[in-house]
C-alpha positions in Angstrom: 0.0 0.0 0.0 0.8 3.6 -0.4 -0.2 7.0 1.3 -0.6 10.3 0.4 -0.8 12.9 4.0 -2.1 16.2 3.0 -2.2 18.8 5.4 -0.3 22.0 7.7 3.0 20.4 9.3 5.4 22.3 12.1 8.6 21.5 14.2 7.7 20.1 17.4 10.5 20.7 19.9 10.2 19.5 23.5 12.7 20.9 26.2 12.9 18.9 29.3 14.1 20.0 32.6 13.9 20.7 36.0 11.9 23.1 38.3 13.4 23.4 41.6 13.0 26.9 42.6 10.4 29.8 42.2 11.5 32.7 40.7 12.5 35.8 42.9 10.8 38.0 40.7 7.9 36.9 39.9 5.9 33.8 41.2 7.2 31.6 38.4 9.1 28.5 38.3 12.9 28.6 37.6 13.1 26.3 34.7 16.8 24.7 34.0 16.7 23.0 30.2 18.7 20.0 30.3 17.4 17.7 27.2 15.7 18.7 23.9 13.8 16.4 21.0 12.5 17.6 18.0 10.2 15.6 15.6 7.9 16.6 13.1 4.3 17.2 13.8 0.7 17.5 12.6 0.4 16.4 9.4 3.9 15.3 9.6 3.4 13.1 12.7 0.5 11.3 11.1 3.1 10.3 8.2 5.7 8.9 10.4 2.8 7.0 12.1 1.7 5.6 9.0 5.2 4.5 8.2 5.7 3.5 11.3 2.5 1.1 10.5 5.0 -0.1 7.9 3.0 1.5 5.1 4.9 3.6 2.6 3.8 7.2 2.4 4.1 10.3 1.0 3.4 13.7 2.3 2.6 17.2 0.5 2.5 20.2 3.3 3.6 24.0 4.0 6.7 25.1 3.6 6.8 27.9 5.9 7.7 26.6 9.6 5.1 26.7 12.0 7.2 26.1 15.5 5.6 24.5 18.4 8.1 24.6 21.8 7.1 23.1 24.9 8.6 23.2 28.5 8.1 20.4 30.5 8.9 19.5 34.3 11.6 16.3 33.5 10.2 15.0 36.9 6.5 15.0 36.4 6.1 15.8 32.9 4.3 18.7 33.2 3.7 21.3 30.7 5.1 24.1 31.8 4.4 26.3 28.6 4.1 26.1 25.0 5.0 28.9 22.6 3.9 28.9 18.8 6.0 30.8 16.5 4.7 31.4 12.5 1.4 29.8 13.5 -0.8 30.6 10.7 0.0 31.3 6.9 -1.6 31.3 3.6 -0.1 28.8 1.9 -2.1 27.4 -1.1 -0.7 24.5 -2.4 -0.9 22.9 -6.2 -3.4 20.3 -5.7 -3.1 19.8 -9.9 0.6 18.7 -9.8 -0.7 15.8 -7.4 -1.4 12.1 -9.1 -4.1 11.1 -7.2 -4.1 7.4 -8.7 -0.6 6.1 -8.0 -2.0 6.0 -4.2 -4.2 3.7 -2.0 -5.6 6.7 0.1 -5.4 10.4 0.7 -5.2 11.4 4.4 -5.9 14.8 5.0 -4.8 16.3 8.3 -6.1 19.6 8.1 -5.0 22.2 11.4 -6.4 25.1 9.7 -3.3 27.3 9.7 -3.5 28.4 5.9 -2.3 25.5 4.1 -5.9 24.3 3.3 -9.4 25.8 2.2 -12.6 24.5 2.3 -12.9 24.3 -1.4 -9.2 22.4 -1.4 -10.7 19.5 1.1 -13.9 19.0 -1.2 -11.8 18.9 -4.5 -9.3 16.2 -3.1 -12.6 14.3 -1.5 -13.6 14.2 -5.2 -10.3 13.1 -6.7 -10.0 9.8 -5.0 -12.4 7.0 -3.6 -10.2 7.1 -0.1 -10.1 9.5 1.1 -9.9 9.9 5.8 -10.2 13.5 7.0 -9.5 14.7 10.3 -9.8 18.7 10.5 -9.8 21.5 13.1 -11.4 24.1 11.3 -15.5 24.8 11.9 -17.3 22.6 9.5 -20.2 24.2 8.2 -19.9 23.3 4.4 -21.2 20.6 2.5 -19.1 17.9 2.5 -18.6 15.2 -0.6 -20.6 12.3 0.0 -17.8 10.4 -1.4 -15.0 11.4 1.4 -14.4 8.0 3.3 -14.4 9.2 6.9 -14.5 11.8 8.9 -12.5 11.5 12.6 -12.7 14.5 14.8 -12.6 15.3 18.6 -15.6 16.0 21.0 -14.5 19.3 21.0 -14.4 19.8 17.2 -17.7 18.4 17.4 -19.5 20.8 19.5 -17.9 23.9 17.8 -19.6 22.4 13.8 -22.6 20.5 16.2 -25.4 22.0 14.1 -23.9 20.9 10.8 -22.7 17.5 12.1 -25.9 16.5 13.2 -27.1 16.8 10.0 -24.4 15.2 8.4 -24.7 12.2 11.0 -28.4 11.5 9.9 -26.9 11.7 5.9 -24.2 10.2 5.8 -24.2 7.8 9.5 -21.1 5.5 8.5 -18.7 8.3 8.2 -18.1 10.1 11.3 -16.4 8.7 14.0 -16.3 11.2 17.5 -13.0 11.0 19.4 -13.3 11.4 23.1 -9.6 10.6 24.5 -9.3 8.1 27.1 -13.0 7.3 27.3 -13.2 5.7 23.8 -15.1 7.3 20.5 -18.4 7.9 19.2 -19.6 5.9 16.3 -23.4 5.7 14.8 -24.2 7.2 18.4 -22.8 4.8 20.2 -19.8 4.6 22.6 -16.9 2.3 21.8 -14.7 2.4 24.5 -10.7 2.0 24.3 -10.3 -1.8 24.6 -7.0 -1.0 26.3 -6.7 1.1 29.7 -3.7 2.8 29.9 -2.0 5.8 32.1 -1.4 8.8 29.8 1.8 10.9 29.9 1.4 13.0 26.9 -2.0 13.7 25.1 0.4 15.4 22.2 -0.3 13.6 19.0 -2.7 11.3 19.7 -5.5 12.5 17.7 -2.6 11.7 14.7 -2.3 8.4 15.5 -5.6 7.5 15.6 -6.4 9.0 12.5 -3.2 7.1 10.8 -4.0 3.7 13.1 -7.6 3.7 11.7 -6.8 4.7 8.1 -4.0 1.6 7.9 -6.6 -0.7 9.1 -9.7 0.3 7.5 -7.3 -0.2 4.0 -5.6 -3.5 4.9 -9.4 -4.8 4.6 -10.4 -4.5 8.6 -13.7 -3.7 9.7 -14.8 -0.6 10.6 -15.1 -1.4 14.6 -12.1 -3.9 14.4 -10.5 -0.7 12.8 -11.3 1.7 15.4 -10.2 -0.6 18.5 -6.5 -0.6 16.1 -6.8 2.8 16.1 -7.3 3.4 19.9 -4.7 0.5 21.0 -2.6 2.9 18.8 -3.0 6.2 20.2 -2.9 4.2 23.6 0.5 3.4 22.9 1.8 7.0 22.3 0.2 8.5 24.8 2.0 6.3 27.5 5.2 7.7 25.7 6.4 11.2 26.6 6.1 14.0 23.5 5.2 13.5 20.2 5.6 9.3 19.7 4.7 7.0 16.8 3.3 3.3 17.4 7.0 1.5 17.3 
């Protein structure tokens, strides 16, 4: 099989270290770096996922660099703050120098920071027959009948609720309602995670799910046997610190 990710990407940079003092001058922690990783994220972290899935894929994605930097207590792995640098551009890509048909499926990972309109989702929906969306923007278009899937958060959900609830009485087989560690919505019913694990990091596990699911539904799985993959997935990152992939 082979992927196509489309979507906003950034630098995710996490700088551990340790808090062991409160700042004279203001009622902040003293914060003393000692370690830093840097991965790719967004649309670039559901790519390595996919790979790490041992699926071979592509990814087209901004060029500017968004810059997500988080500082995080080494001892308790707590978020100390997070500071986003270039964090939203119009960036139109050339969806007409893509071949849609040397690829199994389109995964679109859509953060709405400028890379992707509306109009852009809808068009790529109606160039291939696989096509899995997971987006933050508001939805209150029409989407394709023919996109695949749509995975989103409980959050996402309330902020396009009017629209969705529509969409769920259209179009019932294609939504599917993340809602973190108590398991996801699907045809209004709760699956829950068939694993119970203890999270360290929420970072990126929307991601994995989304490339989890994608890699199942495509190697021929069920849809529910697909979304239990897809949660045993994003239960395996988010026992990891940072931004992790499945292996």
């Amino acid at each position: 099989m082979k992927f196509l990710v489309i979507g906003d990407s950034c630098t995710d940079t996490f700088i551990y270290g340790n808090c062991e003092r409160i700042c004279p001058e203001a009622p902040v922690p003293v914060f003393n770096p000692v370690r830093t990783i840097v991965t790719g994220g967004m649309s670039k972290n559901v790519q390595r996922n996919i790979q790490a899935l041992n699926v071979e894929c592509d990814i087209v994605t901004n060029d500017n660099n968004i810059l997500k930097t988080r500082y995080v207590d080494k001892k308790t792995n707590q978020m100390l703050l997070r500071v986003d640098e270039n964090d939203f551009k119009e960036e139109r890509f050339n969806i007409k120098s893509i071949d849609f048909s040397s690829y199994d499926a389109i995964v679109i990972s859509d953060y709405d920071k400028g890379f992707l309109h509306s109009m852009d989702i809808n068009f790529i929906c109606l160039k291939h027959d696989h096509v899995f969306l997971d987006t933050k923007r508001k939805i209150d278009w029409g989407l394709p009948a023919s996109l695949r899937y749509l995975k989103i958060n409980q959050y996402e959900y309330d902020n396009s609720k009017s629209h969705l609830m529509l969409l769920e009485e259209l179009l019932p087989d294609k939504l599917i309602v993340t809602r973190s560690g108590a398991g996801c919505m699907f045809r209004h019913k709760l699956i829950p995670p068939p694993v119970k694990v203890e999270a360290r990091d929420l970072s990126g596990a929307g991601d994995t799910f989304l490339a989890g699911f994608a890699v199942a539904i495509m190697r021929g799985d069920g849809v529910y046997k697909s979304i239990d993959f897809a949660q045993e997935c994003a239960a395996t990152v988010v026992a990891k610190r940072g931004v992790a992939t499945v292996s």
